[in-house]
N, C-alpha and C positions, 0 to 999 in steps of 0.2 A: 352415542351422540355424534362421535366425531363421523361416522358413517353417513348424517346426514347434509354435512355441511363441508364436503369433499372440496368443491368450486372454492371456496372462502380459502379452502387451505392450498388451493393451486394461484387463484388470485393476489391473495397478500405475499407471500416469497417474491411471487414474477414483479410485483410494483418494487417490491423494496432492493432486488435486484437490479432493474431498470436506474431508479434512484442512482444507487451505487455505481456505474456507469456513467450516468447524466453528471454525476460529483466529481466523478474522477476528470472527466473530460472539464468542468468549468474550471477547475482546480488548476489547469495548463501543465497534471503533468507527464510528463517524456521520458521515455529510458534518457535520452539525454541530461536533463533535467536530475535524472539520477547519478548519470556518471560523476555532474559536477557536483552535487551535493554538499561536498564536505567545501568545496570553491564557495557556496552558495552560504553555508551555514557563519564561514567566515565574511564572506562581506558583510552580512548580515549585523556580524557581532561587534564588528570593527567600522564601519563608516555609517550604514543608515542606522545604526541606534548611538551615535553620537551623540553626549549629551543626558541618556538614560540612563538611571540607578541599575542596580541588577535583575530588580523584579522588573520592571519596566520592559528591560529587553530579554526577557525569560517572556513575557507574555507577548512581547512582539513577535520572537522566534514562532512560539507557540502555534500564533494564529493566524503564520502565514502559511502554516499546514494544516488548519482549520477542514477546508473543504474536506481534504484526505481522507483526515479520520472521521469525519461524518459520512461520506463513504461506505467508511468502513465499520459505519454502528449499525447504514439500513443494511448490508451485507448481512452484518453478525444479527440483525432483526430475520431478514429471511430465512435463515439457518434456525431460525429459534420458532418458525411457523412450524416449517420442516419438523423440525424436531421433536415436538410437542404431536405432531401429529403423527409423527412414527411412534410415539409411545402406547397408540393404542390401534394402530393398523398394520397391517404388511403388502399395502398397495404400495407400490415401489415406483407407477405411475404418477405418484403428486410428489415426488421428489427430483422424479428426472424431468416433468413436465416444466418447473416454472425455471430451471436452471437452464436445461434444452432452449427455451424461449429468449430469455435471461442471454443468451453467447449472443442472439442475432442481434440485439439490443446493444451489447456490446460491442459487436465490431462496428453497426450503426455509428455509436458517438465515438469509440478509440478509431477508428478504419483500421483497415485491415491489414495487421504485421504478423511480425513471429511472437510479439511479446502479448499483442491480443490474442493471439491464436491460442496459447500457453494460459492467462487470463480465465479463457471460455472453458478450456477442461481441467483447469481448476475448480472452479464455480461447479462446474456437472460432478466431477469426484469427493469433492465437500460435502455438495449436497446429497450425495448417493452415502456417502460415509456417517453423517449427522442424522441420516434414517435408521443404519444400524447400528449406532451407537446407543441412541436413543432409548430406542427399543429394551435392547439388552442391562442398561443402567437401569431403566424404569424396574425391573423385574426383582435387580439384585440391591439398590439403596433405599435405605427404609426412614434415613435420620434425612431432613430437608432436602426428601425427596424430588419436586419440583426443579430447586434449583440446582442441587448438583447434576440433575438428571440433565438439565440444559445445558452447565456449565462443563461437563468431562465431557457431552456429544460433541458440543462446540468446538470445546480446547481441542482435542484429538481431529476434529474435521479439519481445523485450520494450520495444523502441523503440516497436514499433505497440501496443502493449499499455500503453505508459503514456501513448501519445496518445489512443489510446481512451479511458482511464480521465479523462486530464484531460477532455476533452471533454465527454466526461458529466458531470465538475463545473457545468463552463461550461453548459451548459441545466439541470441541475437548480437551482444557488441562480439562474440566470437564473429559472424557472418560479416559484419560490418566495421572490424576492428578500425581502418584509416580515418572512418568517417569519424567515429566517438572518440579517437584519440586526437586528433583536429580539433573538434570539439572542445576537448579538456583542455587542452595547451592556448587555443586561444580566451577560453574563461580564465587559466591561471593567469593570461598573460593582463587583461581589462583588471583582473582583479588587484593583483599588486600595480599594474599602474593607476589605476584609480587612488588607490590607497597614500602611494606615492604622492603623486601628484595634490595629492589634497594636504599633502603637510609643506606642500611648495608654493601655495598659492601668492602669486604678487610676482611672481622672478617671472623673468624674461621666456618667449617663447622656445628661441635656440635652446635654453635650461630643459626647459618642460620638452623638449625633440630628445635631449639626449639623455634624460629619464628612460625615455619608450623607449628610446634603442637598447642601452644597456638591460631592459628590463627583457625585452625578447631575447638578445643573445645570453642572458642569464639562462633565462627555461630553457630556451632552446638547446642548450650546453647542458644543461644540469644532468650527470652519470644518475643524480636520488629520480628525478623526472622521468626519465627513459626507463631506467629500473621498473618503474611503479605504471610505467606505458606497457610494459610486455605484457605483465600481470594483470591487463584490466579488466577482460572476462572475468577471472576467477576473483578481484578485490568486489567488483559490482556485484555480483553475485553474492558472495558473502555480506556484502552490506546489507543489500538487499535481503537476505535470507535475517540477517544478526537486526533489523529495525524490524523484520514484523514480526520476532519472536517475543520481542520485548511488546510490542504491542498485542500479542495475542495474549500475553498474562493479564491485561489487563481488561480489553475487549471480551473475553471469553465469560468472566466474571460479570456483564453488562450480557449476557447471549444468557446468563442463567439467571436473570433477573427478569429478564423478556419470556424466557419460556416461564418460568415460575407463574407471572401472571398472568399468560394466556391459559396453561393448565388448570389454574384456578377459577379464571373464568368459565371455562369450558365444562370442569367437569363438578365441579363445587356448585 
């Protein structure tokens, strides 16, 4: 069956790839963007959910990385065409095709860096990986077949997939170190004065001047700051690496629920 509807299984990856791309980029976001994260996750918790219960700014946090992980569902959907369709071919062509297509797409909406560049042959060794995964699981599990047969191509595809991606952190703020440590220092800096500042509201401006001041030569002085500035290649990296593990336990089990019911479709 699957022999005759090759195009279907080169067509759907490449759109849900595209997708994931087109999400990543409205989503706004930047290795930068990542550097500050943890800056980011606290303003978050501390001033714009002022006001909210716990659950409240649990779902605020949540779903201001919304776009991301949708992303990262049509992602884990084209990995799950892929997959489903390595289970009963060894054309090796509709696995590199829609990922191959998939990178131009990508640097299209990210343009073109070190961190796309890293990105794109991600996406191509995933999807070259979730072909022979596939295959090999379909052969040897017999108990819900379908879905672990999704779920182990998947989980294992996006192991090399979030090493890759970290990797790429690690040489891009490496290549770019002044720029993203700039970067950091100036979110540390908005961040606590913002925060500051909002517990001072009414006092005088001179006040509010010498806030900001002390607040820059605080960071700027800070031995924990500078410390945590050498290291930032390798903390971004491991972040990066340590958020999409935890998200791949979870994604991965949604990549075997996808193939489940395309396999079913297809061959039921």
């Amino acid at each position: 069956m699957f022999e005759k509807i090759n195009f279907k299984f080169s067509v759907f990856p490449l759109v849900c790839f595209i997708l994931f791309s087109f999400l990543l980029k409205t989503s706004g976001l930047s290795l930068l963007g990542i550097v500050n994260l943890n800056n980011d996750l606290f303003k978050k918790s501390i001033i714009e959910t002022a006001g909210m219960n716990t659950y409240q700014t649990l779902i605020f946090i949540l779903s201001s990385y919304s776009y991301i992980f949708l992303a990262l569902l049509f992602f884990v959907l084209g990995l799950a065409f892929i997959a489903s369709y390595g289970t009963q071919n060894n054309d090796y062509i509709n696995s590199l095709l829609p990922s191959f297509i998939g990178t131009i797409f990508a640097i299209f909406f990210l343009g073109f860096s070190i961190i796309t560049v890293f990105i794109s042959i991600a996406m191509i060794i995933s999807s070259l990986l979730v072909f022979k995964y596939s295959g090999l699981y379909f052969e040897e599990i017999q108990k819900w077949k379908y879905f672990r047969t999704g779920g182990k191509a998947i989980g294992n595809s996006l192991i090399a997939f979030n090493l890759i991606i970290a990797l790429g952190a690690l040489i891009a703020v490496n290549s770019a170190q002044d720029f993203y440590k700039s970067g950091f220092v100036a979110d540390i800096k908005s961040t606590l004065t913002e925060i500051a500042l909002k517990e001072v509201e009414g006092e005088s401006e001179d006040t509010k001047n010498t806030i900001r001041t002390r607040i820059e030569g605080v960071v700027e002085n800070s031995e924990m700051i500078q410390g945590y500035l050498r290291f930032l290649p390798i903390v971004v990296a491991i972040e990066i690496w340590f958020l999409l593990e935890i998200t791949r336990l979870f994604i991965a089990n949604i990549g075997g629920l996808f193939t489940y019911f395309i396999l079913k479709h297809e061959l039921e």
